[in-house]
C-alpha positions as CSV (number, residue, x, y, z in Angstrom):
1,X,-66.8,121.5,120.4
2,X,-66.4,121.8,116.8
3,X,-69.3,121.4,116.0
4,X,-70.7,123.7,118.6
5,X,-68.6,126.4,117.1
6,X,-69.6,126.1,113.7
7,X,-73.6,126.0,114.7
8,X,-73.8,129.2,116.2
9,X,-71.1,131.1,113.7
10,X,-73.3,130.4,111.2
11,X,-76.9,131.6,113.5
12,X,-74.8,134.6,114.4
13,X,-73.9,135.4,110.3
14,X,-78.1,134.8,109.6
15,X,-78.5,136.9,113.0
16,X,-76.4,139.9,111.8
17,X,-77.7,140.1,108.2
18,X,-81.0,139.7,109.2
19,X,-80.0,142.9,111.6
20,X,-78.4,144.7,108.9
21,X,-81.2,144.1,106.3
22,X,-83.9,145.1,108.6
23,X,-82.1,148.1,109.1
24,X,-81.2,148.5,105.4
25,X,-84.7,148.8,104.5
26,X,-86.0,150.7,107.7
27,X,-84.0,153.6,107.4
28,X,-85.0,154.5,103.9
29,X,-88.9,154.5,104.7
30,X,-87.6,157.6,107.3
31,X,-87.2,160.0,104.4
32,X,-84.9,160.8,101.1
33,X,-81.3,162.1,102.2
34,X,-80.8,164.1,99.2
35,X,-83.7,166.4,100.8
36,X,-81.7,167.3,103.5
37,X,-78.1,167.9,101.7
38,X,-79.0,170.5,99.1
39,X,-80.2,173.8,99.7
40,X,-83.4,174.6,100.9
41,X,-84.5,176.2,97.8
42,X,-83.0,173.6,95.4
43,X,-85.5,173.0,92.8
44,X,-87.2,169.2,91.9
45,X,-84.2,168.9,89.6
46,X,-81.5,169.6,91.7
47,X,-82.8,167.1,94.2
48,X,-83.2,164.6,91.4
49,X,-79.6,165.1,90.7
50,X,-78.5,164.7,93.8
51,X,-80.1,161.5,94.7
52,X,-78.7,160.0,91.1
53,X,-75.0,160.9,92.5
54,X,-76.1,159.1,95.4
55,X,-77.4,156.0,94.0
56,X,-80.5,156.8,95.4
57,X,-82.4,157.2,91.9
58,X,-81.7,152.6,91.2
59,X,-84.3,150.4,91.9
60,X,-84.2,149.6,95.7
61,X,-83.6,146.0,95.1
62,X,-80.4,146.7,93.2
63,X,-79.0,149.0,95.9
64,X,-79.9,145.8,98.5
65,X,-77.5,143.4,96.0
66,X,-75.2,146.2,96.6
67,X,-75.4,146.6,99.8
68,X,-75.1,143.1,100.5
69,X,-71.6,142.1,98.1
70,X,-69.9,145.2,99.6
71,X,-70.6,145.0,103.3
72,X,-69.1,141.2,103.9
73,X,-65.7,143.5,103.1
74,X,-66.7,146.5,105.2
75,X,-67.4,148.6,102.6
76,X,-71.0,150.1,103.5
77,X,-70.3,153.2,101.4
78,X,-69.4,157.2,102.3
79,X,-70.6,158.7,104.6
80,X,-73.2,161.3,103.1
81,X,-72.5,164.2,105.7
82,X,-68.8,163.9,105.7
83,X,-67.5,162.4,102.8
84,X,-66.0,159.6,104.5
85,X,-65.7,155.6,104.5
86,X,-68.3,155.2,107.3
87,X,-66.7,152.0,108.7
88,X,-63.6,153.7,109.3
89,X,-65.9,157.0,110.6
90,X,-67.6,154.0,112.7
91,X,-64.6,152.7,114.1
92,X,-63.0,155.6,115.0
93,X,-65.7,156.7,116.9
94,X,-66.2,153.1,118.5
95,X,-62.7,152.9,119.7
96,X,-61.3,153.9,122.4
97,X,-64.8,156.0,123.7
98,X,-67.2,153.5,123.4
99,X,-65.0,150.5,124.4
100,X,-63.1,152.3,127.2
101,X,-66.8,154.1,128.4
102,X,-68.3,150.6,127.9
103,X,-65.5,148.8,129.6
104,X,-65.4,150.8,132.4
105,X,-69.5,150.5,133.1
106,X,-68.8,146.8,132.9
107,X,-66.2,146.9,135.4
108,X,-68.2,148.7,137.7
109,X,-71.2,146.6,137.5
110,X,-69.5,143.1,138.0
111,X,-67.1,143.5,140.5
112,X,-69.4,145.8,143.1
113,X,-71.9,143.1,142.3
114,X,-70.3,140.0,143.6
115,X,-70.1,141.7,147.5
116,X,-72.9,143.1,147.0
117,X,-75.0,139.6,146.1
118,X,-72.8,138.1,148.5
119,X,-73.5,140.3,152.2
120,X,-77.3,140.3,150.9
121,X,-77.1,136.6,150.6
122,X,-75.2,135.9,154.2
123,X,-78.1,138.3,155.5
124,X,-81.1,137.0,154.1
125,X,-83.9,139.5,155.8
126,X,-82.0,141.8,157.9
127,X,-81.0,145.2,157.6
128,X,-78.0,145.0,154.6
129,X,-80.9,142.9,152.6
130,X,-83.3,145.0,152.8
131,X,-81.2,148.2,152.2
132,X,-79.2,146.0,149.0
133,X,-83.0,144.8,147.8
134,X,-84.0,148.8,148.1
135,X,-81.3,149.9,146.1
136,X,-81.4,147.4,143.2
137,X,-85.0,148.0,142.9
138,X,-84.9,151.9,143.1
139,X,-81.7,151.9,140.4
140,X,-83.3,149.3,138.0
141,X,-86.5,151.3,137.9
142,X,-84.1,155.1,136.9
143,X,-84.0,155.6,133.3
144,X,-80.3,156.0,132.5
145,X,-80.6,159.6,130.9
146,X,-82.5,160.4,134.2
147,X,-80.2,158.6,136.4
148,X,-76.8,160.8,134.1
149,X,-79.2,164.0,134.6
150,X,-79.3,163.8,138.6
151,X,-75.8,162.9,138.9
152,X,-75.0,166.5,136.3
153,X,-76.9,168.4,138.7
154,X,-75.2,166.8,142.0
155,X,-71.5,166.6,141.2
156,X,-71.3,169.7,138.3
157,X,-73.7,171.9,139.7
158,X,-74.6,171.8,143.4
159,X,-70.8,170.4,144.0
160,X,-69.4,173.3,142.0
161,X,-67.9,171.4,139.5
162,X,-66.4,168.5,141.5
163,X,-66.7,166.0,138.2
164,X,-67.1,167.4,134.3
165,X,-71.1,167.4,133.1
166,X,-69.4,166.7,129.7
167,X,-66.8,166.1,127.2
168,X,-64.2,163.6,127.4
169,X,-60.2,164.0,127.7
170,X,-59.0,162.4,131.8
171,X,-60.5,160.0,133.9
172,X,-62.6,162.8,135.5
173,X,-64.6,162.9,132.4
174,X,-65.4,159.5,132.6
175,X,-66.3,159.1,136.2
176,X,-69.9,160.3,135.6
177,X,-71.2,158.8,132.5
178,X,-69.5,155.6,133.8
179,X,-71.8,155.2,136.5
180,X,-74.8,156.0,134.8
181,X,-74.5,153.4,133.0
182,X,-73.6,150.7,135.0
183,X,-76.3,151.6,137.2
184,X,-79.1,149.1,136.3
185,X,-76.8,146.1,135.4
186,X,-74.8,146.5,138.9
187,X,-78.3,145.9,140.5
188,X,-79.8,143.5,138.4
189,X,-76.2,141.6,138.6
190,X,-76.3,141.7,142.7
191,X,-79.8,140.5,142.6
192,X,-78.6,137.6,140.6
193,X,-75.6,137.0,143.2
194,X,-78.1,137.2,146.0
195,X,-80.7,134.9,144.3
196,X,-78.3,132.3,143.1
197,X,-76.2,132.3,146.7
198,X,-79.4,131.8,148.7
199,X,-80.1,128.4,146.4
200,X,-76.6,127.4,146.7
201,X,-75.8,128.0,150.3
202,X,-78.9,125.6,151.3
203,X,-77.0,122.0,149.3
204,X,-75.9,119.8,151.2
205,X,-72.1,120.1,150.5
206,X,-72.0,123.5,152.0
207,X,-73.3,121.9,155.3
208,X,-70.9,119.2,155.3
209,X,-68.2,121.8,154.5
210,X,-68.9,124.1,157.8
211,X,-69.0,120.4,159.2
212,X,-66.0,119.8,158.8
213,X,-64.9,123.5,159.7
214,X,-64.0,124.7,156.4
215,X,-63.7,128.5,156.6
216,X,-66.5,130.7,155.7
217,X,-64.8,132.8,153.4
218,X,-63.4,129.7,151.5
219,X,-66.9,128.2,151.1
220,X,-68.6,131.8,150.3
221,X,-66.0,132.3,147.7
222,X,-64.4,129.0,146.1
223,X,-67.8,126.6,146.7
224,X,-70.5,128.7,146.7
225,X,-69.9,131.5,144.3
226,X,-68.6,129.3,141.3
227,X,-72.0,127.4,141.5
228,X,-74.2,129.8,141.4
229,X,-72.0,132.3,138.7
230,X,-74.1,130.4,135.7
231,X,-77.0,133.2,135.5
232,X,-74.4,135.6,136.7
233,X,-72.1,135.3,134.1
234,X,-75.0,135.1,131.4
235,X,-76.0,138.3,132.5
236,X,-73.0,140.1,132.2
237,X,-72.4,138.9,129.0
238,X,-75.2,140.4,127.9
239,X,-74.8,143.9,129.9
240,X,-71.7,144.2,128.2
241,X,-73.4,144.1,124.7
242,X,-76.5,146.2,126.0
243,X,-74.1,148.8,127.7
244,X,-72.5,149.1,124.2
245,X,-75.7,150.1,122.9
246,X,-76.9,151.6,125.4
247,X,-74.1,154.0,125.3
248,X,-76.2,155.8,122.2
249,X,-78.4,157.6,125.3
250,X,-75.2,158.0,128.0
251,X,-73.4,159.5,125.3
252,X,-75.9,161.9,123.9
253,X,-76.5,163.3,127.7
254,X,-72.7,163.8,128.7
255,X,-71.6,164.5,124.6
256,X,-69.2,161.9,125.1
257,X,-67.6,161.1,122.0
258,X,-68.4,157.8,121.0
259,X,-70.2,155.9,118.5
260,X,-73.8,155.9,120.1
261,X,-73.4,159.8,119.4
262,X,-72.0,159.2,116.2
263,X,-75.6,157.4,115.2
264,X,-77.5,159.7,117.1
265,X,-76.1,162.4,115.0
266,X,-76.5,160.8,111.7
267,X,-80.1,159.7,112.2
268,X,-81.8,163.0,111.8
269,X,-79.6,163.7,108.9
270,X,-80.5,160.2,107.2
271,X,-76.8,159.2,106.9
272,X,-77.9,155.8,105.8
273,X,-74.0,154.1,105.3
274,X,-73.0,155.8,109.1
275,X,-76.1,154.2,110.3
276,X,-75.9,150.8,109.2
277,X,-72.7,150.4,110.0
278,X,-72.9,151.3,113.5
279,X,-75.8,148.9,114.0
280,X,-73.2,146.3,111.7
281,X,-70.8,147.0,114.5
282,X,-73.4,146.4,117.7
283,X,-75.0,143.5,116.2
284,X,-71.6,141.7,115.4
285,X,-70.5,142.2,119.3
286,X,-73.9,140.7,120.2
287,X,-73.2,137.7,118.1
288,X,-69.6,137.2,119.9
289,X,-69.9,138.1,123.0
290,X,-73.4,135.4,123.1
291,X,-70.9,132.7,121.7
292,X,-68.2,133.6,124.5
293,X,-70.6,133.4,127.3
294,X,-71.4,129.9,125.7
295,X,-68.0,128.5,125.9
296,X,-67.2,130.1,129.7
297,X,-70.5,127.7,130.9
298,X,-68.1,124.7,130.4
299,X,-65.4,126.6,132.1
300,X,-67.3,128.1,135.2
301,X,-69.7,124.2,135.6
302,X,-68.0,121.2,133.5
303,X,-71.5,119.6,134.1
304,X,-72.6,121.9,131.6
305,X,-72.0,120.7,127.8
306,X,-72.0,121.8,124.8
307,X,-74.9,120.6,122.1
């Protein structure tokens, strides 16, 4: 286990600063920042000042060695717009909008999921299948912002208001971007159920259970379910790190006050520290929450070990 451990912390460090480089050197072929905070009419000289109070004006190598000795303490510099630590900017935003919107999503997509999977599964080709199959296909295939855009226009608009279009502040507020965003994984996650239920339910030691009269629900639930969560749980660990990122489009369309906002924001204004912080941030969740669905394998299936 040790040894496990120790592997993959050190892929996810060479994983997140090859993340963080990537996007150190992307964002500064997108334009000079200094452009866009002086006036409009500043002269050649102005700008040229500007970008020396920057740092902008060093050789780009230098401001890498920089970048890469301050970040490891989670210093990635001010914030060029607002004149503020951006990991602390970063983190503010992150928690509690992202997390709780995130969270929430999550939530939603894993536990209607597992009934879901489940009554498909126990009626392989009949009407709750086909009508489960349907939907998964018909949510998997809606663009998010799409999917956020019909459910404005049905519960703010033609419902006069029944749920906020956007903001944040009370549970109401968090209702609609919620589901938008646990839209896709809630089917994909059900199709997995469904999938890995339908392989399961045909072994041999869920016939010699209903031999032996074992109730349904017990083998469904206790048998069944546990062996065919592998997929399942890989899955979710990996929504949960996409629906953190993905919450950069949910949040633009309901101006939900998070950090996918927050970058969205600072790109067009080439906020280079806000930037790379943020994508710090996403890219560190990634790593752990890839290591955490490692170690629930050997929780959920000892047959499963860790190499």
């Amino acid at each position: 286990m040790r040894g496990f451990l120790l592997r993959r912390l050190i892929h996810g460090v060479f994983v997140v600063w090859g993340v963080v480089t990537a996007v150190f050197f992307l964002v500064r072929l997108t334009g000079d920042p200094a452009v866009f905070l002086v006036d409009p009419t500043a002269t050649r000289e102005e700008i040229a000042h500007a970008r020396r109070l920057l740092g902008l004006d060093r050789p780009l190598y230098v401001q890498y060695l920089d970048f890469l000795l301050a970040a490891p303490q989670g210093d990635f510099g001010r914030s060029l717009r607002q004149d503020r630590p951006a990991m602390g900017l970063v983190l503010e935003h992150f928690w509690p909008a992202t997390v709780e919107l995130a969270l929430v999503a999550g939530a939603l997509a894993t536990i209607l999921a597992v009934p879901l999977g489940i009554v498909a599964a126990t009626h392989k080709d009949r009407a709750a299948d086909h009508l489960s199959r349907l939907a998964s296909l018909l949510l998997q295939s809606m663009p998010s912002f799409w999917l956020g855009l019909l459910l404005v226009l049905l519960f703010a608009v033609q419902l006069h208001g029944l749920l906020p279009a956007y903001g944040a502040g009370t549970w109401r507020h968090l209702v609609l971007p919620a589901l938008a965003l646990a839209a896709a994984p809630l089917a994909q996650n059900a199709r997995l159920i469904r999938a890995g239920m339908l392989e399961v339910l045909q072994q041999d030691y869920v016939r010699t259970a209903r031999g032996k009269g074992v109730p349904e629900r017990v083998i469904l639930y206790r048998h069944a379910l546990k062996n065919a969560a592998i997929p399942f749980i890989t899955v979710s660990g990996l929504s949960l790190g996409f629906m953190l990122s993905g919450t950069i489009i949910i949040e633009t369309v309901f101006a939900w006050p998070g950090l996918g906002r927050l970058i969205v924001q600072a790109v067009p204004g080439r906020d280079f520290p806000v930037i790379q912080a943020g994508v710090f941030v996403f890219a560190l969740i990634f790593v752990v929450l890839n290591l955490a669905v490692d170690l629930l394998y050997a929780v959920v299936d000892p047959r499963v070990r860790l190499s």
